[in-house]
C-alpha positions, 0 to 999 in steps of 0.5 A: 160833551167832546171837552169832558173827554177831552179833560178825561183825557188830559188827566189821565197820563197825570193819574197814571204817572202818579199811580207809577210813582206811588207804586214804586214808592212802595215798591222801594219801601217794601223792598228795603224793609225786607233787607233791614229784616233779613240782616236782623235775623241773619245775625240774631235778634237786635238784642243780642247784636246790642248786648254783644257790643257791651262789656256784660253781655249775659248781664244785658240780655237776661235784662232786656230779655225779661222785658217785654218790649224790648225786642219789638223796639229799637236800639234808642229804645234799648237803651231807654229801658237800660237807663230805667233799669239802672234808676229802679236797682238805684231807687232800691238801693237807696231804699235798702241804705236807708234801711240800713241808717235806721237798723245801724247802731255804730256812728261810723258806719251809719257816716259812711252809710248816709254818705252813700244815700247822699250820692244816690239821691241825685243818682235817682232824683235828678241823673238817671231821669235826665239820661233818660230824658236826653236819649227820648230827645236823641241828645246821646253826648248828654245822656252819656255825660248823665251815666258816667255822673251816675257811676262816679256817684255810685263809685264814690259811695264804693270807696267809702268801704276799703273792702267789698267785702266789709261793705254791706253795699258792696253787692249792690254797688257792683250790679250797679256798676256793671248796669252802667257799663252797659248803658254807657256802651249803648249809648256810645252805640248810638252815638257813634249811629 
C-alpha cells in the first residue's frame, strides 16, 4: 500500500507540469488568435485589405464578395477563387468565339477570330488549371508565371483587332485583362508572404 502512494506521489508534479504546460499553450493560442482577429477587423474584412493591394479594387471585391467563401478563408484561398474566376470568364468566352466562328460569314474575320480560340484554349485547357493547381500546392513563383502566359495569350488575341472597338471581343478581352491584373497582384501578395 505505502508504494501506491508512493508512485501517486511520484506522478503527480509530471501531471501537474503537464497540465501547466497544456494550459499555457492554449493560453498562448487563444491569446494570438485573438490579436490576428482584432487587426483583421481593425482594417476592414481581408477581402478588402486584399483588393486594395490590386490594380482593380471594386473589380476585385464585387467578385469575391459574391462568392460565398471567400471571406471565410485565406489570402491563398483568395487567390484560388480569383484564378477560377478568370478560367470560367475564359471558358465563356471561348464559347462565345466559337459562337462567332459559326455565325460569321467573312474569311478574315473568321481568321482572326479562330486565332483568338486558338489562344484561349491553352488559356482554359492547360494555364489557368495549372495557376490554379501551383497556388493549392503554395508553388507562387509558378503560378504567377502561369497568369502572365494567360494575359499574353489573351493580349495576343487583342491585337489581332487594331480597334477595341472594331472587335466583337474587345469587351470580353478587356475584363479579361483586368481578372488577370488582379490575380497577378494576389499572388505577387503572397509571394512576397
Amino acid at each position: 500500500m505505502k508504494r501506491n502512494s508512493t508512485s501517486m506521489s511520484s506522478f503527480a508534479p509530471h501531471t501537474l507540469l503537464l497540465l501547466l504546460s497544456f494550459s499555457c499553450i492554449l493560453f498562448t493560442l487563444t491569446h494570438s488568435s485573438s490579436v490576428i482577429l482584432k487587426d483583421e477587423n481593425d482594417d476592414g474584412d481581408l477581402v478588402d485589405q486584399i483588393c486594395k493591394k490590386t490594380p482593380f479594387f471594386d473589380l476585385c471585391s464585387n467578385i469575391l464578395h459574391s462568392n460565398p467563401l471567400a471571406p471565410k478563408t485565406d489570402p491563398k484561398g483568395i487567390a484560388l477563387i480569383m484564378v477560377n474566376n478568370i478560367l470560367a470568364n475564359a471558358t465563356d468566352t471561348l464559347s462565345y468565339i466559337e459562337e462567332l466562328i459559326k455565325q460569321n460569314s467573312d474569311q478574315k474575320l473568321e481568321q482572326d477570330l479562330a486565332f483568338c480560340a486558338e489562344s484561349y484554349i491553352p488559356v482554359v485547357k492547360y494555364i489557368l488549371p495549372q495557376a490554379a493547381e501551383a497556388i493549392s500546392q503554395g508553388r507562387f513563383g509558378f503560378a504567377s508565371y502561369s497568369i502572365s502566359d494567360a494575359e499574353k495569350e489573351v493580349d495576343a488575341c487583342n491585337k489581332k483587332f487594331p480597334g477595341s472597338s472594331q472587335s466583337p471581343l474587345g469587351d470580353r478581352n478587356n475584363i479579361m485583362q483586368k481578372l488577370v491584373d488582379v490575380a497577378s497582384a494576389i499572388v505577387k501578395l503572397l509571394l512576397n508572404g
